[in-house]
N, C-alpha and C positions, 0 to 999 in steps of 0.2 A: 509332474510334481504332485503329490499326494496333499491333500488339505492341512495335516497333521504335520509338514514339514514348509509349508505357505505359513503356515499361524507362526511358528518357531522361528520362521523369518521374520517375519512381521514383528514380534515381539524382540526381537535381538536388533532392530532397526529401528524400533518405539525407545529400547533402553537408551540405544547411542542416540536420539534427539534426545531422552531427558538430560541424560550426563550435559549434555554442551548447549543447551540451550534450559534460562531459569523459567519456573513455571507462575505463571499468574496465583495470587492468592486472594485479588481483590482488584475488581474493574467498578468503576461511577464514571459519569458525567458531569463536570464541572462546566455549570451555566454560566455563572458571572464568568468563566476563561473562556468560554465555549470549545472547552479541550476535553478529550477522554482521557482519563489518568489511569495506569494500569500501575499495581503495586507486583512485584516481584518475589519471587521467596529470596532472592538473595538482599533483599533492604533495599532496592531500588526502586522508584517511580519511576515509568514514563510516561510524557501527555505525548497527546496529537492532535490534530485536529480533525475534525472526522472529514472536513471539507478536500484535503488531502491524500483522504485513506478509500482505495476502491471499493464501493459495495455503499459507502458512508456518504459519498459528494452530495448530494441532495438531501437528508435527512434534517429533519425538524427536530427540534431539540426535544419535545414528547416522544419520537420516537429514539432516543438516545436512555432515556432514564432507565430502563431496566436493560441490564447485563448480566446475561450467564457465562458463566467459567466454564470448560468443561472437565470432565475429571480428571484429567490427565495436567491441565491448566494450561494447557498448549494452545488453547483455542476459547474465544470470545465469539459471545451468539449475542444476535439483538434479536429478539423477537418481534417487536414491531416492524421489522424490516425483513426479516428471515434473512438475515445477512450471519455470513461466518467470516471471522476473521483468523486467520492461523498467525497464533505467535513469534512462531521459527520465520514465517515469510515477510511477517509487519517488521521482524527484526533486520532481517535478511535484505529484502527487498526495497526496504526505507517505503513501507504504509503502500506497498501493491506491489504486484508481480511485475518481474524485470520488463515485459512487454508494455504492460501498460504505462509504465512510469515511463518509460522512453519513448512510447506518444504523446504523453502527459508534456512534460517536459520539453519533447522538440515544438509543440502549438507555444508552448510560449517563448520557444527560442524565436520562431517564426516570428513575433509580433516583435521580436525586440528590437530599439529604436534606439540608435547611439550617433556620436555625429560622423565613424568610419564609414556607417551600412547608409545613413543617408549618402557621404558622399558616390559611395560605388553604384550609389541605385543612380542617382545624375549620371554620372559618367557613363554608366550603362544608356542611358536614355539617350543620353547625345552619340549613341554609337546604334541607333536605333533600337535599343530594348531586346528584349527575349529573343533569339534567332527562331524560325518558324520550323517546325518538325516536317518534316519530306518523307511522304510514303514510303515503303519501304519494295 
């Protein structure tokens, strides 16, 4: 494939993300929410938390305050972080990539304490607990 039909791709591929996905026209950090609010061109705000969004879990709220767009609006830069966030994916993904949110997400299913999983973790123990793996 010649460069000159790669670009024409790529550009026919940029159009169909703008068409269906709106484009950022204004990102801040709201302190007192400790949420990122991003405005939409179609009149919509979304916040998030940045402690939820990959690339953002650790970030101090100094490194939150400045936010680039980028030209296309599809994408948020923290410079203080050198972090990039894509639009399409924050939307898509619910604030990270399918992978990560389903690590994310199963550590906490892991910890989760209800009175079925106590019951079966007992039961388990009284049936001696974890079976032991045998070479193979």
């Amino acid at each position: 494939m010649s460069n000159r039909e790669e670009f024409r791709a790529a550009t026919t591929r940029g159009r169909k993300i703008r068409a269906s996905v709106p484009a950022a026209i204004a990102a801040r950090y709201d302190k007192r929410a400790g949420r990122i609010v991003v405005s939409l061109a179609t009149g919509l705000d979304i916040s998030f938390s940045p402690r939820t969004t990959q690339g953002l879990e650790s970030a101090k709220s100094g490194d939150l305050k400045k936010i680039e767009i980028s030209p296309s609006g599809l994408g948020l830069y923290f410079p203080a972080l050198d972090a990039d966030i894509y639009l399409p994916a924050l939307l898509d993904g619910y604030l990270g990539s399918k992978n990560w949110m389903a690590a994310h997400l199963g550590a906490r299913g892991g910890k989760a304490k209800s009175a079925a999983r106590t019951a079966a973790l007992r039961a388990n123990g009284k049936l001696g607990g974890r079976s032991r793996k045998t070479a193979a």
